[in-house]
C-alpha positions in Angstrom: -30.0 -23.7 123.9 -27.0 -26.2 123.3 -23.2 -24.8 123.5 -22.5 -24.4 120.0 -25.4 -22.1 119.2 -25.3 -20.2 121.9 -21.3 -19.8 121.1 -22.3 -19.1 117.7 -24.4 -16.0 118.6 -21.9 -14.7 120.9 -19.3 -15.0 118.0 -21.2 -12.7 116.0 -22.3 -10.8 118.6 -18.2 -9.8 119.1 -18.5 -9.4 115.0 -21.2 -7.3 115.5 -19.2 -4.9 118.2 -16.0 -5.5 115.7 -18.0 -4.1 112.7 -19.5 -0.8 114.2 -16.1 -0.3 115.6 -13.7 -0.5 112.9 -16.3 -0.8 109.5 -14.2 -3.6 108.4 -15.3 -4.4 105.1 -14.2 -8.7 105.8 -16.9 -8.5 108.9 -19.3 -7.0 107.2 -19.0 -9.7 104.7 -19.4 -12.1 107.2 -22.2 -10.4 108.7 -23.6 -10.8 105.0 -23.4 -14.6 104.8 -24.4 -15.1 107.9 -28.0 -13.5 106.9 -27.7 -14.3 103.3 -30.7 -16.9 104.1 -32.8 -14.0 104.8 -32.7 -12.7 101.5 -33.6 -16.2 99.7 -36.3 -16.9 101.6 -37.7 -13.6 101.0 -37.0 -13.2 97.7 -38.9 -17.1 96.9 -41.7 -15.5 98.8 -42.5 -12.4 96.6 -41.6 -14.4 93.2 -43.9 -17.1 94.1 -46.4 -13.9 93.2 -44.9 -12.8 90.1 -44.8 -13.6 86.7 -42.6 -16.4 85.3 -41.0 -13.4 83.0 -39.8 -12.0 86.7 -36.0 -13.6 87.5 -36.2 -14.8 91.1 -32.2 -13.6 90.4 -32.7 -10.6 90.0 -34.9 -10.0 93.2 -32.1 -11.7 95.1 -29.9 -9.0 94.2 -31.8 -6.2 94.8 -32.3 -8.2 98.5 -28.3 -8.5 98.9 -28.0 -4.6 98.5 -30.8 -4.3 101.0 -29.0 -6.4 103.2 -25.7 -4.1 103.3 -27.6 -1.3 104.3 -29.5 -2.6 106.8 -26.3 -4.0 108.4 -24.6 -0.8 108.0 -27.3 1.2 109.5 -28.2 -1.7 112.1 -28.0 -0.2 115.5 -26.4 -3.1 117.7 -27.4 -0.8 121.1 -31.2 -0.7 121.2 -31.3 -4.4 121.8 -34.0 -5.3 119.1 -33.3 -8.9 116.7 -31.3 -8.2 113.7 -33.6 -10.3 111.9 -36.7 -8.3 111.8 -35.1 -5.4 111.5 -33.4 -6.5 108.3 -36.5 -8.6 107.2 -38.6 -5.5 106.5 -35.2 -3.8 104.8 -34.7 -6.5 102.5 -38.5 -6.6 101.5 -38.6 -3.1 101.1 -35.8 -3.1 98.5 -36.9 -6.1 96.3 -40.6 -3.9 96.1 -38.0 -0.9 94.8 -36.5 -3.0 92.5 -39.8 -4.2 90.9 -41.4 -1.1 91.1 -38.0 0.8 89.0 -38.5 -2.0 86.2 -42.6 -1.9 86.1 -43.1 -0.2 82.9 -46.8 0.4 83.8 -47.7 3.6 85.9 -48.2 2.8 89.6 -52.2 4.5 88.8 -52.8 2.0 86.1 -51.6 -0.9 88.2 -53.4 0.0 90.9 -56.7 0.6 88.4 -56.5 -3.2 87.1 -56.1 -4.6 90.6 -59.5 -2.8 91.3 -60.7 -4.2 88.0 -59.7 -8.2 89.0 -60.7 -7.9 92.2 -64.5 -7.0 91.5 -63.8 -9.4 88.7 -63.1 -12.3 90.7 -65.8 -11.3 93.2 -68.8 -11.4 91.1 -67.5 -14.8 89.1 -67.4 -15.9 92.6 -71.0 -15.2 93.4 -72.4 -15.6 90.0 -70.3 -19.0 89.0 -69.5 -16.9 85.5 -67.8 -14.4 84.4 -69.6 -11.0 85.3 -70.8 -8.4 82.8 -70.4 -4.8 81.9 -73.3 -3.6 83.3 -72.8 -6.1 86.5 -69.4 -4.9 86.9 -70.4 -1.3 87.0 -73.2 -1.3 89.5 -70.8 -3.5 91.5 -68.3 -0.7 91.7 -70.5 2.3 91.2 -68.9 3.2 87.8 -70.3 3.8 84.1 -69.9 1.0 81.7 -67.3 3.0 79.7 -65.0 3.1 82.9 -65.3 -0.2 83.4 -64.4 -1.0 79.7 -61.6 1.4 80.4 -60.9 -0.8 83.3 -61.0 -3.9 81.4 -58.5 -2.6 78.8 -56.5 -0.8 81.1 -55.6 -4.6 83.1 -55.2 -6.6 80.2 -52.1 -4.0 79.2 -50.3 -4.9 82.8 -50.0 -8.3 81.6 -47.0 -9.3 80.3 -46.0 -12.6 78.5 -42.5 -14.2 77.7 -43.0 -15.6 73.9 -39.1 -17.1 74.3 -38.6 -20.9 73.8 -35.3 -20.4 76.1 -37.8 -19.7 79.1 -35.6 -21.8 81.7 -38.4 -20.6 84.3 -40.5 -23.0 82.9 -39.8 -26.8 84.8 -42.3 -28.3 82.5 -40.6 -29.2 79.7 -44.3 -30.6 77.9 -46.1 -27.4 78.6 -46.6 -25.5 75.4 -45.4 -21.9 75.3 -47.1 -19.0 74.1 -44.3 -19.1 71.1 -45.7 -22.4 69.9 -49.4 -21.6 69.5 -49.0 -17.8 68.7 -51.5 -17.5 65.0 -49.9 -15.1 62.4 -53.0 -13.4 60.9 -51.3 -12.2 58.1 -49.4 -14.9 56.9 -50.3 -17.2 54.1 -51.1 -20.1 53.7 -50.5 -22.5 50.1 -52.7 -24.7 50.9 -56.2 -22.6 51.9 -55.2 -20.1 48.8 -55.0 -22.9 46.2 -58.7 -24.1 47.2 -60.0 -20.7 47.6 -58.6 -20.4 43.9 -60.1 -23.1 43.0 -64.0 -22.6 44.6 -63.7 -18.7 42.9 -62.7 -21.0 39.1 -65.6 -23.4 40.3 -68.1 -20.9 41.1 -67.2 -18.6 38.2 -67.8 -21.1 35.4 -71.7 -21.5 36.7 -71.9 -17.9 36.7 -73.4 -15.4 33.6 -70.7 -12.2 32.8 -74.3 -10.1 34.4 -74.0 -12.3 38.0 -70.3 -12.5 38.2 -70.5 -8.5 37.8 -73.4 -8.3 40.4 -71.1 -10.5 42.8 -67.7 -8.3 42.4 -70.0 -4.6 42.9 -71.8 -6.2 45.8 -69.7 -8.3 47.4 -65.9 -6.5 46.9 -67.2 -3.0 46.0 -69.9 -2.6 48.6 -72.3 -1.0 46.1 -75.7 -1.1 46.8 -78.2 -2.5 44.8 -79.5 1.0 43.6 -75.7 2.2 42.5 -75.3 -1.2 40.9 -78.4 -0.8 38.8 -76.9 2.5 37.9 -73.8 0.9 37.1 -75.3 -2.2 34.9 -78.1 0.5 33.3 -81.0 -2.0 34.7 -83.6 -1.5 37.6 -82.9 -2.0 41.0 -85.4 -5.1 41.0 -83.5 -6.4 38.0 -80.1 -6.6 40.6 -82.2 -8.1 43.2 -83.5 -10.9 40.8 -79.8 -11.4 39.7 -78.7 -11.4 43.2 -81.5 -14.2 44.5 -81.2 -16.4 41.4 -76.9 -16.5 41.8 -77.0 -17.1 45.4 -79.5 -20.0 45.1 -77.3 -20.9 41.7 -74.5 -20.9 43.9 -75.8 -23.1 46.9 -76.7 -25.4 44.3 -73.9 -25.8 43.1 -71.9 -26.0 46.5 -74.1 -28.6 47.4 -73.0 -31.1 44.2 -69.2 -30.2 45.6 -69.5 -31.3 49.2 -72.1 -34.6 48.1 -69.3 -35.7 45.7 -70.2 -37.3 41.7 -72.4 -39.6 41.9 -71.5 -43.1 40.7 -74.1 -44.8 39.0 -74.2 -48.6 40.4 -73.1 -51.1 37.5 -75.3 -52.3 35.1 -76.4 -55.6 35.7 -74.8 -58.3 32.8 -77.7 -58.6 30.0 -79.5 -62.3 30.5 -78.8 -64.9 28.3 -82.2 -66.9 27.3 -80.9 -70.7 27.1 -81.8 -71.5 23.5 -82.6 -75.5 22.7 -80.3 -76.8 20.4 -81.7 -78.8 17.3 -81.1 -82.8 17.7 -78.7 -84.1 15.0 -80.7 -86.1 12.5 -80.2 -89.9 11.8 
């Protein structure tokens, strides 16, 4: 060991003595900086494990207060390294800190690790994702626990849907924000068209098949109630029914081939007619 490190260690060795005698607030301060490294390094360990939506920030802080207990209740006289002592402090209060802002019960979290790991074990073996019934002989449980399972681990999963996601060091990755579908929303363009097929398909149509198509099809009548309905048999619906969808098909199929242009007619051919020699 050179002179300045081993000078260093017996500087904060005399902090050390300093600290437990007085409590100085300044030394333990020092003491803090001094094994501030500690807390980075462990805190980059245990985010390196997490969830972008977990701040690396706030696992450092947690670390810091873990820090100033474990150098306030440091015993200097048993002779054991500071370091290890205050490595297993520090870890312990990051895991607090996560566990205090997990909304998900510690049971539940502790199901859906079960769930992933015989998940990931059988797509392993089986080079696919596993079944039900696979996943339940695997770990001795019904299929409806295992569904339970399944749903239970997909609610432990959270996602961060903000474009300000400074996490993120690839700015060309897409976010969750930027592909997220809005079921209910409209759209112009895909009502106008559907508008228009219902006008198309409604003008090929008798008044006896469009009513046949808005019992069936929007009602959910069945062919009996319809014929109640209409005051015809229920073979008389099913022949209406057959003869509109095949009316129908027929006429989809003229939409998606397009009119059909007729080629030009070819120009009418002149017979060459001999003109009469002028007369001497």
């Amino acid at each position: 060991m050179s002179a300045e490190p081993r000078r260093a260690d017996e500087d904060m060795t005399l902090v050390w003595q300093e600290f437990k005698r007085t409590g100085d607030g300044l030394l333990r301060n020092r003491l803090v900086e001094r094994y501030l490294y500690l807390v980075k390094v462990i805190g980059n360990r245990i985010a390196a494990r997490l969830p972008r939506s977990i701040d690396v920030q706030d696992l450092r802080s947690a670390g810091i207060f873990g820090l100033i207990r474990a150098i306030e209740n440091f015993d200097i006289t048993r002779g054991t390294r500071f370091e290890s002592y205050c490595a297993t402090r520090v870890h312990g209060a990051i895991l607090d800190e996560l566990r205090a802002q997990d909304w998900v019960p510690r049971l539940v979290r502790n199901r859906a690790v079960e769930y992933r790991t015989a998940f990931t074990a059988l797509r392993t073996r089986f080079d696919r994702d596993p079944s039900t019934r696979e996943l339940a002989e695997h770990t001795g449980k019904t299929d409806q626990e295992v569904e339970d399972l399944r749903r239970e681990s997909n609610l432990t999963t959270v996602y961060t849907l903000s474009r300000d996601d400074d996490s993120n060091d690839d700015p060309g990755q897409v976010r969750k924000l930027d592909v997220l579908v809005d079921r209910h929303s409209e759209v112009p363009f895909d009502e106008m068209v559907t508008r228009d097929l219902v006008d198309s398909l409604s003008k090929v149509l008798t008044q006896a098949e469009r009513t046949v198509v808005a019992l069936y099809y929007n009602d959910s009548l069945t062919m009996k109630e319809i014929g109640r309905v209409m005051r015809i048999s229920e073979s008389r619906v099913c022949q209406i029914h057959t003869k509109l969808l095949k009316k129908l098909a027929a006429h989809l199929a003229s939409i998606a081939d397009g009119p059909r242009v007729s080629p030009p007619a070819a120009p009418p051919v002149r017979r060459a007619t001999r003109e009469p020699s002028p007369t001497v």
